[in-house]
C-alpha positions in Angstrom: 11.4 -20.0 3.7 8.3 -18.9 1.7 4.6 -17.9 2.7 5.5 -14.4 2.4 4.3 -11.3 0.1 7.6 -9.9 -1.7 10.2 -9.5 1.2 7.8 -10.1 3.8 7.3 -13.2 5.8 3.4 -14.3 6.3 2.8 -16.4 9.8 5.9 -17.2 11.4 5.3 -18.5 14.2 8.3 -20.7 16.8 7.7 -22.1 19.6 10.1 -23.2 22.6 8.7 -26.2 24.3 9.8 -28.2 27.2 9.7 -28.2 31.1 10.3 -25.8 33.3 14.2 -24.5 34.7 15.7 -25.8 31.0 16.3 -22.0 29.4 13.5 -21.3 27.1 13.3 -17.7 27.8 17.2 -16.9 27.5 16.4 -19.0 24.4 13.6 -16.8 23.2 15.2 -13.8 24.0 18.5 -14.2 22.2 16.6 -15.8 19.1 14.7 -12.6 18.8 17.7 -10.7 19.1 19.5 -12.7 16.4 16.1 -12.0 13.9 16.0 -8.6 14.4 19.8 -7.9 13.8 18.7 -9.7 10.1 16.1 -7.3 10.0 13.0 -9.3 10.4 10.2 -8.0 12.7 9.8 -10.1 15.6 7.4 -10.3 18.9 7.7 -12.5 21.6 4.6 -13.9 23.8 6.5 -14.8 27.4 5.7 -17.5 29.5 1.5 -16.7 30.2 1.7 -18.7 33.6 4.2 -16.0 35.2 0.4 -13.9 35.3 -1.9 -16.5 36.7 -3.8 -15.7 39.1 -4.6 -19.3 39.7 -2.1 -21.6 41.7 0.4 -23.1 38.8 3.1 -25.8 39.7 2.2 -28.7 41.9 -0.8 -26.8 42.9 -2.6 -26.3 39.4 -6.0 -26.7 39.2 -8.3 -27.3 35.9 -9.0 -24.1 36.2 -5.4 -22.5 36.3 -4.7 -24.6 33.2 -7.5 -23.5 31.3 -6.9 -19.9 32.2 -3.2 -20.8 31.0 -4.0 -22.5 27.9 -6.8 -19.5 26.4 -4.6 -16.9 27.5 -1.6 -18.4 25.4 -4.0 -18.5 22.4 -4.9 -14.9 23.1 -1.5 -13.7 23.3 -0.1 -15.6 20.0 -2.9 -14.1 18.1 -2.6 -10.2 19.1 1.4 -10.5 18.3 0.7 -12.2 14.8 -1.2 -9.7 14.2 2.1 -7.1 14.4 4.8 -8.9 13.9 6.3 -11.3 10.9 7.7 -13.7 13.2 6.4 -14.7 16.4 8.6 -16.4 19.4 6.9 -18.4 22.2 7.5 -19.2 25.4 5.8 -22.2 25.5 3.1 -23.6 23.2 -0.4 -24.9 23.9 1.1 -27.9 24.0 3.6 -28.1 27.1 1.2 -26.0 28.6 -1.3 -29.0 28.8 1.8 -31.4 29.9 0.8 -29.7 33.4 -3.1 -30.1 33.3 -2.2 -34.0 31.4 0.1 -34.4 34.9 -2.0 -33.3 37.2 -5.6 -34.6 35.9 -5.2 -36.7 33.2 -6.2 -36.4 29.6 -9.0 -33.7 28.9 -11.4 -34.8 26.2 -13.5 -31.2 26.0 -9.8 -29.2 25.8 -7.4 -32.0 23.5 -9.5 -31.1 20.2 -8.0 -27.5 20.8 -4.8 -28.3 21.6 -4.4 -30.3 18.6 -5.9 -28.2 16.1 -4.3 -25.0 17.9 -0.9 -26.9 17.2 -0.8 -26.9 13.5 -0.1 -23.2 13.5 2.9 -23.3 14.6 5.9 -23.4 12.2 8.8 -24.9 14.2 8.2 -26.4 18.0 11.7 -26.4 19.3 12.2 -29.0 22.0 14.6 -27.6 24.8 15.9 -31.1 26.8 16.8 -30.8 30.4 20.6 -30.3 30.8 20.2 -28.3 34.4 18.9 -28.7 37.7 15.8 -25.7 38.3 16.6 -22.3 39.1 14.7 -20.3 42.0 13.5 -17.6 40.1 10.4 -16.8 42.5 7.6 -18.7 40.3 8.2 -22.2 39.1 8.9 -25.2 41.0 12.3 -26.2 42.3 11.7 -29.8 42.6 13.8 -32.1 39.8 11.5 -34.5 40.4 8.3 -32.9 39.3 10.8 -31.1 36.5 11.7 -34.6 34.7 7.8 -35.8 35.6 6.7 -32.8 33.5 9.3 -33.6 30.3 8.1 -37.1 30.4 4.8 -36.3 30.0 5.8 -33.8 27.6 7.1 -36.3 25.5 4.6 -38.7 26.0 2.1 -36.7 24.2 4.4 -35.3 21.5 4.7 -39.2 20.5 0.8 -40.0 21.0 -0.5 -36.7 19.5 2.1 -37.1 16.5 3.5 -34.1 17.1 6.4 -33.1 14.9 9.2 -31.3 16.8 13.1 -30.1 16.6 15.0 -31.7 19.2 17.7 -29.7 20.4 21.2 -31.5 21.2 21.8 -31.6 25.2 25.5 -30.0 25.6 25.4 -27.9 22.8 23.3 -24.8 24.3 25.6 -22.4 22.8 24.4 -23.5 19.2 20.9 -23.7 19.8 19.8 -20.6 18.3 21.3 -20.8 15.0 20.1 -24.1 14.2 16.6 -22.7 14.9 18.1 -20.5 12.4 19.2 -22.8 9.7 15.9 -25.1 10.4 13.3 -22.2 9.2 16.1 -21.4 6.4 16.1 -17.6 7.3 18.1 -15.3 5.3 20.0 -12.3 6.3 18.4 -9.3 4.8 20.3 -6.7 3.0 20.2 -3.4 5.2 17.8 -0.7 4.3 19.8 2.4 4.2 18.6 5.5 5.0 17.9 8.5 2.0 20.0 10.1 4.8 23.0 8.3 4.3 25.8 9.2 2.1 26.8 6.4 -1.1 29.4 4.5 0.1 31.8 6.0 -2.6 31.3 9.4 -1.2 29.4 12.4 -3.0 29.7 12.2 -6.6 32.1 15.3 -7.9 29.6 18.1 -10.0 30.0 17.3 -13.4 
């Protein structure tokens, strides 16, 4: 992948997309994991609606949303600014799935959205291949789960949103063909002035 300066990559920046309970953190977190052991520098924004102090779910208001939605802007700017690659939780994007469900269309906040969306280098589409998972924040309901993928997908197709749809059944694979999408190459390691050639010290002459 180009855009970088010599060995360095310039404005990286993934996003996991999709409704809730599908395993877009685990996702995040083992993609990350898998970059960094090729030596990249990597920093992931987590899921912004986990700190809301606004109801979320079922219960979102315009206001929660938009609380949501500038924090997530906020958060993918301070870890460009440190990182080469940056992961996300989400995007601006499946964010406003829930305000699009619950309200409708937003004419003052879509401009945003849709310029905010051409940053992004890769949006990963996670499908739903499991029921929700209580995990003490996000809705349990399969209804309002499939409810919020469908509108998910809605506006991927009306926005013309260009995304990488991940294969349902084959979760174990998922990160490497992030992997192989972006065209990532493992870096040689950096060794250490510390550590001894590989041939052993050389015999005094």
């Amino acid at each position: 992948m180009s855009g970088g300066t010599g060995d360095r990559l310039v404005g990286v920046k993934i996003a996991f997309i999709g409704t809730h309970g599908v395993g877009k953190t685990t996702l995040c977190f083992d993609l990350a994991a898998r970059l960094k052991r090729r030596d990249y520098s990597v920093d992931l924004v987590k899921e912004v609606a986990r700190e809301c102090p606004l109801p979320i779910n079922q219960e979102t208001t315009y206001d929660a949303q938009a609380w949501i939605l500038h924090t997530q802007i906020a958060r993918e700017l301070e870890a460009a600014s440190r990182c080469e690659i940056v992961i996300c939780d989400r995007s601006v994007l499946d964010n406003y799935a829930y305000l699009v469900h619950k309200l409708g269309r937003r004419r003052e906040l879509e401009p945003l959205v849709t310029w905010w969306l051409r940053g992004y280098t890769l949006l990963v589409k996670v499908p739903i291949w499991r029921s929700p998972r209580f995990d003490g924040v996000r809705d349990m309901g399969e209804i309002f789960q499939h409810r919020i993928d469908a509108t998910l997908d809605d506006l991927i197709r009306e926005l013309g949103v260009t995304v990488m749809a991940l294969e349902p059944g084959r979760h174990e694979t998922w990160s490497e063909a992030v992997i192989e999408r972006l065209e990532l190459r493992e870096r040689a390691r950096q060794e250490s002035l510390f550590d001894p050639p590989e041939d052993g010290p050389e015999n005094p002459g």
